[in-house]
VEXDO-980239 format. One record per residue (C-alpha): residue in three letters; y, x, z. Coordinates in steps of 0.2 Angstrom, whole numbers, padded with zeros to 4 digits, always signed. Example, Ala and Ser with C-alpha at 12.3 -4.5 7.8 and 13.67 -1.06 7.14 Angstrom:
<nodes>
ALA-0022+0062+0039SER-0005+0068+0036
</nodes>
This chain:
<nodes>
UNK-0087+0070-0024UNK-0082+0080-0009UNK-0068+0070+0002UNK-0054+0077+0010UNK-0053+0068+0027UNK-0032+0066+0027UNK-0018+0056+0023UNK-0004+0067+0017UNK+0014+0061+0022UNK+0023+0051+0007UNK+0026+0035-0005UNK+0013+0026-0009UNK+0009+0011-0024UNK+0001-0004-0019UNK-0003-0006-0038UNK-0003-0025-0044UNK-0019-0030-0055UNK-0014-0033-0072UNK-0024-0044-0083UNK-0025-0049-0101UNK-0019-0066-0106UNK-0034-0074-0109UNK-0044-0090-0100UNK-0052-0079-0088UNK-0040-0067-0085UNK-0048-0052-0086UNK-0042-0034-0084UNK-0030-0024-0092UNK-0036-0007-0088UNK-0025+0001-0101UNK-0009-0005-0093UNK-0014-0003-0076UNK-0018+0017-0082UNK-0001+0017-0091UNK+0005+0012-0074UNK-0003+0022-0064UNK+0003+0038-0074UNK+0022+0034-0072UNK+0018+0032-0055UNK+0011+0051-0057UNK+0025+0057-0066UNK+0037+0049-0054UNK+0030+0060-0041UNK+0021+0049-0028UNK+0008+0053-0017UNK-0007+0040-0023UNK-0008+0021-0027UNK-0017+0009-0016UNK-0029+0001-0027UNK-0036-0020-0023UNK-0024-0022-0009UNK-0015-0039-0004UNK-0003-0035-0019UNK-0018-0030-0031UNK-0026-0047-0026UNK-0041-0038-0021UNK-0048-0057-0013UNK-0048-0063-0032UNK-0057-0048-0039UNK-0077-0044-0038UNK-0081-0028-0030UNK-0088-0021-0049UNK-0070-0023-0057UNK-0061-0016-0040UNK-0072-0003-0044UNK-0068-0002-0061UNK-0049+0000-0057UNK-0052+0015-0047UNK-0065+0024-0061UNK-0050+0020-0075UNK-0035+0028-0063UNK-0046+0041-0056UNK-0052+0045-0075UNK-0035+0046-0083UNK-0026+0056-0068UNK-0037+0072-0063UNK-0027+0077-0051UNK-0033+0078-0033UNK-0017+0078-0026UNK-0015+0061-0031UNK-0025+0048-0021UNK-0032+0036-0024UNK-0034+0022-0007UNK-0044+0007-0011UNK-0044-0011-0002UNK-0058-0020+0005UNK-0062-0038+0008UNK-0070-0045+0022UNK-0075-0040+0040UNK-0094-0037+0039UNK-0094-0018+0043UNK-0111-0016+0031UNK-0104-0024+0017UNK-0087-0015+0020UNK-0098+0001+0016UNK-0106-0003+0003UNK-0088-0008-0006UNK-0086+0010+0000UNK-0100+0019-0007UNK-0094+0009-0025UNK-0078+0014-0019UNK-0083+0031-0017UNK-0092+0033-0034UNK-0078+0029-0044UNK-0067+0041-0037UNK-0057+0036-0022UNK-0052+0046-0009UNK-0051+0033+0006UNK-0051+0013+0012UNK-0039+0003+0019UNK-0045-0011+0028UNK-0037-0027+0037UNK-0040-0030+0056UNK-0048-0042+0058UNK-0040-0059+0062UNK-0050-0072+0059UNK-0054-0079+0073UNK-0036-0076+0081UNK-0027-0066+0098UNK-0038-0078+0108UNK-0055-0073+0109UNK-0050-0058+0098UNK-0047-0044+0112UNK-0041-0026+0108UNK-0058-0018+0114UNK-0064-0026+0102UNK-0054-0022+0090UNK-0056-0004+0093UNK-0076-0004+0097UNK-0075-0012+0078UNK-0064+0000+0071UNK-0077+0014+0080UNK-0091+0008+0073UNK-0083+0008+0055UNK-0076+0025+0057UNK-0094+0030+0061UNK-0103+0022+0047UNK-0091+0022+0031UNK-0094+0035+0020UNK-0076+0035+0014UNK-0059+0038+0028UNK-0053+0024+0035UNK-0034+0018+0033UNK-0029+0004+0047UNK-0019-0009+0040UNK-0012-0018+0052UNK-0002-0034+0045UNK+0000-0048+0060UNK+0005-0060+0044UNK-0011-0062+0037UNK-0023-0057+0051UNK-0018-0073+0065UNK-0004-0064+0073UNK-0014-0052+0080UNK-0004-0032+0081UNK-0014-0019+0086UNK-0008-0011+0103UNK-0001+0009+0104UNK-0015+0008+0116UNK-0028+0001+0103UNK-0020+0012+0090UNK-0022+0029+0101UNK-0040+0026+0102UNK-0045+0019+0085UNK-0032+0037+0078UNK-0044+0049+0089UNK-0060+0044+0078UNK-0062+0058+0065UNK-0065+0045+0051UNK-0048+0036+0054UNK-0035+0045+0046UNK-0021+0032+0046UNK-0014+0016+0047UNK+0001+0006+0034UNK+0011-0004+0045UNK+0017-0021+0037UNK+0029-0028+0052UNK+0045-0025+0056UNK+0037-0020+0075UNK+0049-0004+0078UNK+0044+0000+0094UNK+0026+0002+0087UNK+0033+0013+0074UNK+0041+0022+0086UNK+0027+0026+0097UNK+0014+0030+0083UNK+0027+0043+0076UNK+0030+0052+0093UNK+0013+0051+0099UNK+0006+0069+0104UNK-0012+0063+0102UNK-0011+0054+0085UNK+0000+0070+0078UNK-0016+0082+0086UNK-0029+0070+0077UNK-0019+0070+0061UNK-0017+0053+0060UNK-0002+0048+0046UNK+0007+0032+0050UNK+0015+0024+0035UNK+0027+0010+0035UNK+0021-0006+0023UNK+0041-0012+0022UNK+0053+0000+0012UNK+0065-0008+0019UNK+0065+0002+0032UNK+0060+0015+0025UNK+0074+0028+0033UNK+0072+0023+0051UNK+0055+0022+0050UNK+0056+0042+0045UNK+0070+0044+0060UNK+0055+0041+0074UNK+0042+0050+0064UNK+0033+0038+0052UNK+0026+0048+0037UNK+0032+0037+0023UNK+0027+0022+0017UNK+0016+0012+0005UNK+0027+0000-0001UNK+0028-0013-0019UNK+0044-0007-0024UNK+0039+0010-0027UNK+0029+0003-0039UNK+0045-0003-0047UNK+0058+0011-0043UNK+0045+0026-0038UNK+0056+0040-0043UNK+0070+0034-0029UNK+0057+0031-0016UNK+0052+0047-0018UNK+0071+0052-0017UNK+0074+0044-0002UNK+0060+0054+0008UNK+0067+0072-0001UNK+0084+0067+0004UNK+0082+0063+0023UNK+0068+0079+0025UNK+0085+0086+0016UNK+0095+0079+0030UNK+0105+0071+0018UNK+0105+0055+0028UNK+0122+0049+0021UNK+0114+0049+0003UNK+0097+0043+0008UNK+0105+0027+0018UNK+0114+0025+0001UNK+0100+0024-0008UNK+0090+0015+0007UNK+0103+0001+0005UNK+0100-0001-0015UNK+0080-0003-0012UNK+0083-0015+0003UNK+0093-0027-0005UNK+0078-0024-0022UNK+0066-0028-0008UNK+0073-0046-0004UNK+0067-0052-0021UNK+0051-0045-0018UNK+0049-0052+0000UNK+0053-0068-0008UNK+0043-0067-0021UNK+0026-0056-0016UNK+0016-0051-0029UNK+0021-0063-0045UNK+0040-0054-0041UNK+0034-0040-0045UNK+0025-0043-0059UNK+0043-0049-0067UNK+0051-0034-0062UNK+0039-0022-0068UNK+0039-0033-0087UNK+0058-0033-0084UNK+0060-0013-0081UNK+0043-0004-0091UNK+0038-0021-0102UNK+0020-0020-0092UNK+0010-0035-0093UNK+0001-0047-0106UNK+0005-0061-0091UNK+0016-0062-0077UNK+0005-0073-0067UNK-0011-0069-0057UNK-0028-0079-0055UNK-0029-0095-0048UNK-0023-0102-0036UNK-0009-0087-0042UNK-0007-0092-0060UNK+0013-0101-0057UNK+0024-0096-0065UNK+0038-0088-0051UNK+0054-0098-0050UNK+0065-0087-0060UNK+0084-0093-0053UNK+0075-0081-0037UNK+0074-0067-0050UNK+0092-0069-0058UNK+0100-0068-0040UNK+0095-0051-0040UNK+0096-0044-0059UNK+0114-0034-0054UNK+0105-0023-0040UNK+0089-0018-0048UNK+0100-0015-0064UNK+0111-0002-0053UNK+0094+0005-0047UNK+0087+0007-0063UNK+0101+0018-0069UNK+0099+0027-0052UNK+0079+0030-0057UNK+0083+0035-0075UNK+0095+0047-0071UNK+0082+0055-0057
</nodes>
């Protein structure tokens, strides 16, 4: 399989893990296909496979794997790529997930910075001699995901991120704050933009300011939801119809609050509320609750209005 080393500008799905309803929950390969084709059809870049919202930490490396060999089977597109999550901060077994990775028929990684042990005795340098020596090694590109949420608080620096962007093997980064003038300096950076280096926003929420200061697009749940007006929004501001992109960037905002609230189980409702995907709306333990629903009903009049907005797309 010959890899192109790039991230093209975009939306892009972080596709939840569907599963059978069954004891052990096992997978639902069909649904997630049948998913992964309205995605296709709704004109999205690629889906990220076994991220945070595909519960890549509940999964074995053999059915994360097997997710991307049944996506990358049913859609034979090369256009439509596929980004795959790892788990973990051991740079050798990171590769191999890779090499398995690689095999089934992904185009890149996207990997977590590494927070474990916090900002205290977790310097930048390090961080960046870290991402170095992964760039070096992986036999897939590398996507930076930096999330200060889930990795201690720590954010990469436009420093840090300027020198982990010049390796040839790092082609990007998802961005899943709310750090603007990070955004902002990733999108204007000269160097980054000469190394071809794609920032993508991880909040569509703000998905139309992020695009004003040069951010790529975004890979963002809702579009797993509501693709067609993702998509929209990006062909509407390249349009430079900012009037009717902010419209439509309002819509998905106020979609994103349910989500925000809910993560991944959220989703799952609205996906078996919209396309009727899913044997269970629950994930593996310690996912397997039941969301509570009064979270959902608050905000069954705006994803209604953006369903008509999708069909009508």
């Amino acid at each position: 399989m010959t890899v192109e080393k790039s991230l093209q500008p975009g939306i892009y799905s972080p596709v939840p893990t569907f599963f059978h309803d069954d004891e052990d929950k096992t997978l639902d390969l069909e649904t997630q296909v049948e998913h992964a084709k309205v995605l296709y059809k709704a004109g999205v870049s690629g889906v990220l496979v076994a991220g945070s919202t595909g519960e890549a930490v509940h999964l074995t490396l053999s059915e994360r794997a097997q997710i991307v060999k049944a996506i990358h089977d049913a859609i034979a597109d090369p256009k439509f790529r596929i980004i795959t999550g790892v788990v973990g901060a051991c740079i050798p077994d990171i590769c191999e997930q890779a090499s398995a990775y690689k095999e089934a028929g992904s185009d890149s990684i996207i990997v977590l910075v590494p927070g474990y042990y916090g900002p205290a005795i977790t310097k930048q340098d390090g961080l960046v001699d870290w991402f170095h020596k992964l760039g070096d090694k992986s036999p897939l590109p590398v996507i930076v995901y930096n999330y200060p949420g889930v990795q201690n608080g720590i954010d990469l620096t436009i420093d840090s991120f300027t020198k982990i962007g010049s390796h040839a093997n790092i082609i990007g980064c998802k961005l899943t704050n709310f750090n603007f003038p990070l955004y902002t300096m990733l999108g204007q950076s000269e160097t980054l933009k000469s190394k071809n280096f794609t920032p993508l926003s991880g909040v569509g929420q703000v998905l139309v300011p992020s695009m004003s200061v040069g951010v790529n697009g975004a890979i963002d749940g809702i579009s797993n939801v509501f693709p067609k007006c993702m998509v929209e929004i990006g062909k509407l501001f390249s349009e430079g119809k900012l009037v009717e992109a902010a419209k439509l960037q309002d819509l998905i905002t106020k979609a994103n609050e349910m989500t925000a609230a809910t993560n991944l189980l959220g989703l799952k409702y609205a996906l078996k509320h919209k396309y009727g995907f899913g044997e269970t709306l629950i994930g593996r333990p310690p996912l397997n609750q039941e969301m509570d629903v009064s979270v959902w009903k608050k905000y069954v009049p705006v994803f209604d209005e953006l369903s008509g907005v999708e069909d009508s797309l």
